[in-house]
C-alpha angles and dihedrals in degrees: 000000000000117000111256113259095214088070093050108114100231144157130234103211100156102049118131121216110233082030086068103066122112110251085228088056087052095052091046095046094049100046091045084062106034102247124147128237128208118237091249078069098046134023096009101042136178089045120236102242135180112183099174095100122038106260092050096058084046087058092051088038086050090045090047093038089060092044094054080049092076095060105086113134127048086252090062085051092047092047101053086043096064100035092053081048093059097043085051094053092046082050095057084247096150092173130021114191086209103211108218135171108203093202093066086063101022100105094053106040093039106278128315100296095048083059100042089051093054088045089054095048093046087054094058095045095051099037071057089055105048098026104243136107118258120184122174137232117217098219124193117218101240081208084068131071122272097241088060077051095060093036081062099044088051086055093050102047083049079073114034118135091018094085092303106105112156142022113232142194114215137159120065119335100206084064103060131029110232085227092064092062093047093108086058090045093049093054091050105050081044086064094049100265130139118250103233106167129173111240136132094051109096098007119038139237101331091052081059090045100047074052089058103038111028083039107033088226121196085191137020119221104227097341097173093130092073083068078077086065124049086187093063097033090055078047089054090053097046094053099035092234097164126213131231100223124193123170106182089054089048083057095035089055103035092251075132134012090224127019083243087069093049090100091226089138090043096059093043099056086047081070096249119145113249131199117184116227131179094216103201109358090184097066099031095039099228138091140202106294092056093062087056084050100046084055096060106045097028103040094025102240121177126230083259098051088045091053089057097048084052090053090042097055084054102038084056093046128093091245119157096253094241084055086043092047098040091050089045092060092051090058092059088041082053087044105052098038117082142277116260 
């Protein structure tokens, strides 16, 4: 019998905010305040998205755009916190690295360090509740303009090392050049934070590389697109850049047609870390442990190789090193006991 997933230690480091509600939070919040849901929310959910051509990301951004629209008031903050929380921790999730960008809720909670600080705060309360550790990444929006980038990297390495961990990208890639948001990036690695752009989704390896070279990343959210260049996969091992894999959104986007086409094995046997995310479970209707489980039973990983995607996701993460080191141990404990 196969070890249970579930018990696996393991880190989140690619999980939007608002991406993170429970689509039943969603229906109850938006009903409470009388607010309409499309049918793509309701009956018909998880949507059934394409992104590769424009109107088809317009149609995901709308969708995402709604759902942020029920979350207008802290509790709400503080609800979809601690129940992600608690869907992290049933999922072995033992530390979520949580990707906001404070603009997209800064008129409604007092500016954008007003929201950053209640998310922050929400964070801790939440990582008390479930028992696990939750940091957050500041994220720029690439459909903006730099300057609000670097607004937004300034914010975020006023609190590093106080919850905020890492600088990320978001939003469409086709929409934005990485170059153009060096200087944010800059600023950011400057104040101690990780570089975790998005790149790789919707435009291919040199989407990963610009990520690497005009960012200086130390992960790449999604990153599957690199699988298309040996040179720069072989680039990706040397230098441990680890990629923020997630299949279901892949699907879900049209990155692949089947979860069997998403190059998930082909990148791991490249040698590039790899940590599974679940991207957006509200729209794609999965999170993380399907994607573990999706590894086993789609591209055919062993308990062993399970167990170092699992390290991998931790050795990749901002964890404090006793919390690393402590999680690490339990994946070797997973690994020796036996199946059940």
């Amino acid at each position: 019998m196969a070890r249970p997933l579930n018990t696996l230690p393991k880190a989140h480091l690619h999980l939007h905010f608002t991406g993170s509600m429970r689509h039943s939070t969603l229906i109850e919040l938006a009903r409470e305040q009388g607010l309409h849901l499309p049918d793509a929310l309701e009956e018909d959910w998880p949507p059934k998205l394409r992104a590769t051509d424009e109107r088809g990301w317009f149609r995901f951004q709308r969708l995402y755009d709604i759902a942020r629209s029920v979350l207008t008031r802290p509790e709400h903050v503080y609800r979809l916190l601690r129940e992600t929380a608690e869907d992290e921790a049933a999922a072995g999730s033992r530390w979520l690295e949580i990707q906001v960008d404070p603009s997209g809720y800064a008129q409604r909670f007092g500016g954008l360090t007003a929201t950053l600080e209640l998310t922050l705060d929400a964070a801790r309360l939440a990582a008390e509740h479930a028992g696990i550790g939750i940091a957050v990444v500041v994220a720029a929006n690439r459909t903006r303009h730099p300057l609000d980038a670097n607004t937004l990297a300034r914010l975020a390495t006023q609190y590093a090392g106080k919850g905020v961990v890492g600088f990320g990208l978001s939003n469409d890639e086709r929409r934005g050049a990485a170059r153009d948001f060096e200087r944010a990036f800059r600023i950011a690695k400057r104040g101690g934070l990780l570089s975790v752009p998005h790149g790789g989704e919707l435009l291919g390896p040199r989407s990963v590389a610009q990520c690497v070279d005009d960012l200086d990343a130390d992960r790449v959210g999604h990153g599957v697109r690199a699988a298309e260049d040996e040179r720069l996969m072989h680039r990706l091992a040397d230098r441990q850049i680890c990629c923020e894999v997630c299949p279901t959104s892949n699907v879900g986007l049209g990155v692949a047609e089947r979860a069997a086409d998403v190059p998930l094995r082909r990148l791991f046997d490249a040698g590039v870390p790899i940590a599974l995310g679940s991207d957006d479970p509200l729209l794609f209707g999965a999170r993380l442990l399907s994607q573990y489980e999706l590894t086993r039973d789609v591209y055919g990983f062993s308990d062993a190789e399970l167990a170092e995607l699992a390290r991998q996701s931790l050795r990749a993460s901002a964890a404090p090193e006793p919390v690393r080191k402590e999680l690490l141990a339990g994946v070797d404990e997973w690994l020796t006991g036996s199946a059940e």
